[in-house]
Structure formats: C-alpha cells, structure tokens
C-alpha positions in Angstrom: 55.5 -26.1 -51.1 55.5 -22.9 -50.4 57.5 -19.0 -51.4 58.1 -15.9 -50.0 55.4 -13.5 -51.2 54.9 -10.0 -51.4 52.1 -7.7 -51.3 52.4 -4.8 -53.2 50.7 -1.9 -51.8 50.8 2.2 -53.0 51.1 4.9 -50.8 48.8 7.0 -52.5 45.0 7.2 -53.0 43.4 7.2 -57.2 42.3 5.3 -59.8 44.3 2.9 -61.1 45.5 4.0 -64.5 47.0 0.8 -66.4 48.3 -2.5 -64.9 50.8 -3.6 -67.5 51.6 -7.1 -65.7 49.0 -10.5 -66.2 48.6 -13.4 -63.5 51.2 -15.8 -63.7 54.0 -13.7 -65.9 57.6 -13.3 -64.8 58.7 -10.2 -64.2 62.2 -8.5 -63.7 63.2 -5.9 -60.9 61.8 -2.9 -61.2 59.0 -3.6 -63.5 56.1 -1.6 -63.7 53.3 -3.0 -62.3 50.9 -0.2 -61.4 50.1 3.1 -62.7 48.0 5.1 -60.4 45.9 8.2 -61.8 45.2 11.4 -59.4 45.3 14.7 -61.0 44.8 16.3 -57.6 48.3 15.2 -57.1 49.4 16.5 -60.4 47.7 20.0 -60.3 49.6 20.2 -56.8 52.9 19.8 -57.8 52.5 22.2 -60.4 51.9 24.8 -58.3 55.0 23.6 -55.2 57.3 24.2 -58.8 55.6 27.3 -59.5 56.5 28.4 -55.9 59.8 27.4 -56.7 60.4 29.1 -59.7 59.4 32.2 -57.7 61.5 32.0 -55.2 64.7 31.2 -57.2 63.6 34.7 -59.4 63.7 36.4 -55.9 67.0 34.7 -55.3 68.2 35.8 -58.7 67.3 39.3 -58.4 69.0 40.0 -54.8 72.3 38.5 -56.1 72.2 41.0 -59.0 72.2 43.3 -56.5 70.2 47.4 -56.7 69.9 48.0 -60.5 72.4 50.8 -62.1 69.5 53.3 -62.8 68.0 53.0 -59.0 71.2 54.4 -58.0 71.5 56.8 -59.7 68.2 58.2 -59.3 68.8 57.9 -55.5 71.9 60.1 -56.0 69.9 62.5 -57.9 67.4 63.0 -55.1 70.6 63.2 -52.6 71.9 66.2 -54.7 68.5 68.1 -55.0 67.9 67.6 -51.0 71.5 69.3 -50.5 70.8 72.4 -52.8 68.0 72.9 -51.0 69.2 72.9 -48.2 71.7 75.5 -49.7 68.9 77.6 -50.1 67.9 77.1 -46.9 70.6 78.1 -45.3 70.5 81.2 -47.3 67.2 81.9 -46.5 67.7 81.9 -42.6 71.0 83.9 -43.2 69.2 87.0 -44.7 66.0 86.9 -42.7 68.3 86.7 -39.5 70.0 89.7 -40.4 66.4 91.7 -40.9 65.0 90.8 -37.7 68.0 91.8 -35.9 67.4 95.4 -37.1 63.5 95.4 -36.5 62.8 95.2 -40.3 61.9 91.2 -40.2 58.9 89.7 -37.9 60.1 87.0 -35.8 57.5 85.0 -37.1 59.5 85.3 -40.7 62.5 84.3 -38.8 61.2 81.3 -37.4 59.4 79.8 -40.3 63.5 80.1 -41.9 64.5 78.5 -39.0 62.1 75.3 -39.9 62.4 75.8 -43.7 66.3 75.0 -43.0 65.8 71.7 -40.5 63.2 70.3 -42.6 65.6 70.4 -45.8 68.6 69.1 -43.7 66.7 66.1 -42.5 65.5 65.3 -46.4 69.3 65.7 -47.1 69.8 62.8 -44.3 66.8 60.9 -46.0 67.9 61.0 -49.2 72.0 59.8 -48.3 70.2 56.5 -46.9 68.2 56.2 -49.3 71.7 56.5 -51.9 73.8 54.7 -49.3 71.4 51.8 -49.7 71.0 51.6 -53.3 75.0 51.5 -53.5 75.5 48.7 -51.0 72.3 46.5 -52.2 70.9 43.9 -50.0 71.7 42.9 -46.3 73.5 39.9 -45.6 70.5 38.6 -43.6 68.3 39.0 -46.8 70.1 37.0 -49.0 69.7 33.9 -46.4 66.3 34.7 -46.0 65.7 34.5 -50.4 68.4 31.4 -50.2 66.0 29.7 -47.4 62.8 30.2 -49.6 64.5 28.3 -52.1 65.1 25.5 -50.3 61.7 25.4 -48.5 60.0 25.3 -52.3 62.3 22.7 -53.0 61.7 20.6 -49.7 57.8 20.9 -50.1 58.6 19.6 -54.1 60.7 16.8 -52.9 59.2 15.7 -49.5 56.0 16.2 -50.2 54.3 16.2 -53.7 57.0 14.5 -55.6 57.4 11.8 -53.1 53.3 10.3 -53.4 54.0 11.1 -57.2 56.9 8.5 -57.2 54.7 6.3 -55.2 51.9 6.8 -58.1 54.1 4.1 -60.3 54.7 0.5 -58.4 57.7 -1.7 -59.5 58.5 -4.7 -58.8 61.1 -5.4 -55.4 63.2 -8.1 -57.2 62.4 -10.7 -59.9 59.5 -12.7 -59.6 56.4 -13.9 -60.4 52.8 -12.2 -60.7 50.6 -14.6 -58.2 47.8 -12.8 -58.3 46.2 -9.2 -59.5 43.6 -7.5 -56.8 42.8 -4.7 -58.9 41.4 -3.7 -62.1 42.1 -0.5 -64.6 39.9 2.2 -63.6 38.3 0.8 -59.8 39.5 3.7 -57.2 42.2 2.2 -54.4 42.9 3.5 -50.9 46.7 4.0 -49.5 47.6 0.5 -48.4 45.5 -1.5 -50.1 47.6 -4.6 -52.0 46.9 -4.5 -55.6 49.3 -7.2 -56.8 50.8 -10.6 -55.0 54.5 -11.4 -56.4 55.8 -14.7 -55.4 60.0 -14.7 -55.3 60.4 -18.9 -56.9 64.2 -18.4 -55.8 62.9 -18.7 -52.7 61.5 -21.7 -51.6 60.8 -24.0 -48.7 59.0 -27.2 -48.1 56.3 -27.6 -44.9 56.1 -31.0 -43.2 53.4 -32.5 -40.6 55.6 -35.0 -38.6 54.7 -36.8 -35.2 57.1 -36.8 -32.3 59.0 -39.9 -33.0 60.0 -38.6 -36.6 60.3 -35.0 -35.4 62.7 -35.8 -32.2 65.9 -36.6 -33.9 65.6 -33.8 -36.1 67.4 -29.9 -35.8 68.0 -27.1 -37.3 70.6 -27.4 -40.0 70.0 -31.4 -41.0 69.8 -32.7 -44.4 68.1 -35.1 -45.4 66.6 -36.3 -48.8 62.7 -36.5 -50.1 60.5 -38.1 -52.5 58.0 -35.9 -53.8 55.2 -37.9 -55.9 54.0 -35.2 -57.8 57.3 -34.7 -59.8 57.3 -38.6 -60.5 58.8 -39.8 -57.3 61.6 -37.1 -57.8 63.8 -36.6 -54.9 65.8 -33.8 -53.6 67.9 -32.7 -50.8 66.5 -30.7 -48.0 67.7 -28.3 -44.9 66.1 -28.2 -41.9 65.7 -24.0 -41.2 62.9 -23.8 -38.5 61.4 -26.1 -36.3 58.0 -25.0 -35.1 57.4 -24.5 -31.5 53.8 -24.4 -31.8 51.3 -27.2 -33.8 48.6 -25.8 -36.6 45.8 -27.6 -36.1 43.2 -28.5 -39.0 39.8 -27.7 -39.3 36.2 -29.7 -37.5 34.6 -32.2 -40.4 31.4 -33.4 -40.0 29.5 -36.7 -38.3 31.8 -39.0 -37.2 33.6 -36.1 -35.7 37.5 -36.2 -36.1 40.2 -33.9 -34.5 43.6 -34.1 -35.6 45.9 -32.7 -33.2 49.8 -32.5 -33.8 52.0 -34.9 -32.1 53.2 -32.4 -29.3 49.7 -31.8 -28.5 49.3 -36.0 -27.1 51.9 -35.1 -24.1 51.4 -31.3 -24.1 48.1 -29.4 -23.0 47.2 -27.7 -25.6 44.2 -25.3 -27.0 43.0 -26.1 -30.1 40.6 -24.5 -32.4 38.3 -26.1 -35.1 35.7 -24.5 -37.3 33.8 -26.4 -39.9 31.1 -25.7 -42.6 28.2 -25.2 -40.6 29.3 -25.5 -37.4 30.0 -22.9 -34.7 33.1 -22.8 -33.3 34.8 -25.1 -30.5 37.6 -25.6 -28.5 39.0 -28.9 -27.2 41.9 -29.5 -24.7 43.8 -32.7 -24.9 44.0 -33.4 -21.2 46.5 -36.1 -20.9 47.3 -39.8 -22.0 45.5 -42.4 -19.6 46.8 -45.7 -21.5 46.6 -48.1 -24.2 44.1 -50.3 -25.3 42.8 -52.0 -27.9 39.9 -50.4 -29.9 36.4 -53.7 -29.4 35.5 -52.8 -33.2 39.6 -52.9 -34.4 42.7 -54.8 -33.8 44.7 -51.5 -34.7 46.2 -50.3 -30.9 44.9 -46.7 -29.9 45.8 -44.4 -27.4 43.3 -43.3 -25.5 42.5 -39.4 -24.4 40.8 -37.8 -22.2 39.1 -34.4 -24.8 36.9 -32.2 -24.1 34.4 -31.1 -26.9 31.2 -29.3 -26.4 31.6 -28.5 -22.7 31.3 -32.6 -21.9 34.5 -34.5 -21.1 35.7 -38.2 -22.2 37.7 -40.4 -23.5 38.5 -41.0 -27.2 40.4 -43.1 -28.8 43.5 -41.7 -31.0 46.0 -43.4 -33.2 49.2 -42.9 -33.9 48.7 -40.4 -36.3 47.2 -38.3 -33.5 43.6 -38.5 -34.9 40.7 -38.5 -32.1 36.9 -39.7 -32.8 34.5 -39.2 -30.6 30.7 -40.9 -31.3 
C-alpha cells in the first residue's frame, strides 16, 4: 500500500519556533504545522512600513497643496520687491536729471541705473516665487510622491511580507502527519522538509506480477483482491498505471539470488543489486537458451545465460524469475 505524500518545506531560513502537530495526528487544511522564528526578518519589515509611512506623509502633504501662510508670505515679499523698485525708479529719475546739467557724476548715474535692474529682477523673483506658492505642486510631482507609495508598498508585499507568510507552514489539504524532521529550537535552511503529510484519501496498491498474469491486464481493468492482513478482506481495484520499466530488488548473501521482473527473461535489461557488504554489481539477462530440468529438483527451470562479476554463465531460474548462481 502506498499514498501520495507531501514534503513540507519553508521558504525561509531560522529557528523553528513551535511545531504544534505530533507523528501520526490528523490534521485539517490549513493547519499550522510550523512556526519559524527570525527576527532579522521582523526588524526588516519594520523598517519597509516605516518607509511607507513616510512616503504616504509626503503624499499627504503635496495633496494639501502650499500652506495658507507660505503664500502669503510669498506675496508679502512680491509687494516689498515692487516698492522698491518704486524707489528705484525714482532714484534713476532724479539722478538722471542732475547729470544732464553737470551737477551729478556719471558714476552716480550709473550706480541708479543698476540700483533700478537689480530691484526689477527681485520683483521677477519674488512673482515666481508667489506664482508658485498659489498654484502648489506640479503635476509631475504628485506621480512621483504617488510612485513612492507604491514602491514602499511593493518592497512590503513582494519582499518582506512574502518570507514572513512563508515563516508559518499549513497544511495543503487534510491529512495525516507521517513523520516530523525537525525539532523546536534546531536552525533550518530554505528547502529543507520539516514535516511528511500523507493524503489517506488517496491511495493505491503496488503489485509484482510476471508476464503471464501481467499480459491480459490494461489500464482501466477491475478486478477484485484478497488482502491477508485485513483478514482475507477483499476489495475492488482499478488498474491506473502499468509500469514500463521493472524495479529490481536488492543482492542477498551466499547462495546468491537475483530476482529480476518477468519482462527482464525476454528483455535485455540492466539491473542493479547492492547488498550489506557487498560492492555493487550489475548483471544482464542475456537471453533464454531452453528448458531443463534442474539434477538436484524435479521443479522445471529456465535456464539463463547472466552475467555477474565480469564472468558469464548459465543459471537456472524459475518461474518466478529468481536466478542462482553457485
């Protein structure tokens, strides 16, 4: 028998902070399983939502637009700049008028003449400066205090808040807890699985058949089982995948036995064994040369020509596909 597992893995590096599920409970869907403690993590969110907050107060402020009082100290400073140049103007009036007559120096009359353009430029100045306060911020500065915002909040979202979502582990869908990895407190890398689930609604049985039970079978047949260790209880199985390739079991020791699937007595095949002790091998079933009948058995074997431990020969093999060689 077998299930469909899952192994649940975080995203995130830490410690693990509390692992509220035990080996063997059922849990439900979205179910903590895994808390994961990093206060790196923590410590950087704060500050992506303190950058936030900042740029929604810049936000804030441009809407409200150039604040009653800057204008009208703006407009103050516009009026002062125009009486002077007022002045000005009076200035270069009266000291033209002497030094057409000889009673001025021209020197007089030209430092007038500068007095007046430097006061008419600070009058020019100062009706930007007004004409600005008045009509607040540019078009293009409001995106640019709207993009902020949304930068803050895409570095919140996409990047700190998404590893601190992946800093709790749930369960996929209901289940049950096959096996726990990790313990409170033991530091985890991203990747790492921390708990096996095992989904019981789905289940599905594996068979080991030879060729003459296996040929009449295909995908979608129904057919019913006995299954000993639920006291001869028998169900009702579907057919959903028919291997196209054999799993081959594992080397014993002395008398050495190879079991090879049923496709593997009319198929070349590679097969690999490892045993307890012994390094590994590879044996090729070569091909069928006949049957006989075994001196020290009355049971008919097929004989094979396998290869095992670079030497060649022929084995005998029954017709559960198992080869000895002596």
């Amino acid at each position: 028998m077998d299930a469909t597992r899952f192994d649940i893995a975080a995203r995130v590096d830490g410690r693990v902070a509390d692992i509220p599920v035990e080996q063997g409970q059922d849990v439900a869907a979205n179910a903590v399983l895994v808390r994961i403690d990093n206060p790196e993590t923590i410590v950087k969110h704060k500050q992506a939502v303190a950058a936030k907050i900042v740029a929604e107060a810049q936000l804030a402020n441009i809407n409200a637009g150039t604040r009653a009082e800057v204008i009208e100290a703006r407009k103050a400073a516009l009026e002062r700049a125009q009486a002077s140049v007022v002045l000005a103007q009076k200035t270069y009036d009266r000291v033209s008028q002497l030094a057409e007559h000889g009673n001025a120096p021209q020197a007089r009359l030209d430092q007038a003449t500068d007095s007046l353009h430097e006061n008419q430029r600070a009058v020019d100045q100062a009706k930007s400066a007004y004409e600005q306060a008045v009509n607040g911020y540019t078009k293009e500065e409001r995106e640019i205090a709207v993009t902020n915002v949304q930068k803050a909040v895409a570095d919140i979202e996409a990047g700190v808040q998404s590893i601190i979502d992946q800093m709790v582990l749930y369960a996929p869908v209901a289940s049950q807890v096959y096996k726990r990895n990790v313990n409170p407190g033991e530091y985890i890398s991203p990747g790492v699985p921390l708990v096996t689930l095992i989904d019981l609604n789905d289940l599905w049985v594996h068979f080991d058949l030879r060729e003459d039970l296996v040929r009449t079978l295909k995908v979608g047949d129904r057919f019913d089982v006995r299954i000993p260790a639920l006291d001869d209880r028998r169900i009702t199985v579907e057919v959903k995948l028919i291997a196209t390739k054999g799993e081959y079991a594992s080397w014993r020791a002395t008398p050495r036995h190879w079991r090879f699937r049923s496709a593997d007595l009319f198929h070349p095949r590679l097969s690999h064994r490892e045993g307890p002790g012994a390094a590994t091998r590879h044996e090729r079933v070569i091909a069928p040369i006949g049957n006989e009948r075994a001196r020290y058995s009355d049971h008919p074997l097929r004989w094979l020509w396998v290869r095992a431990e670079g030497r060649q020969t022929a084995a005998p093999c029954d017709g559960h596909g198992l080869a000895r060689l002596y």
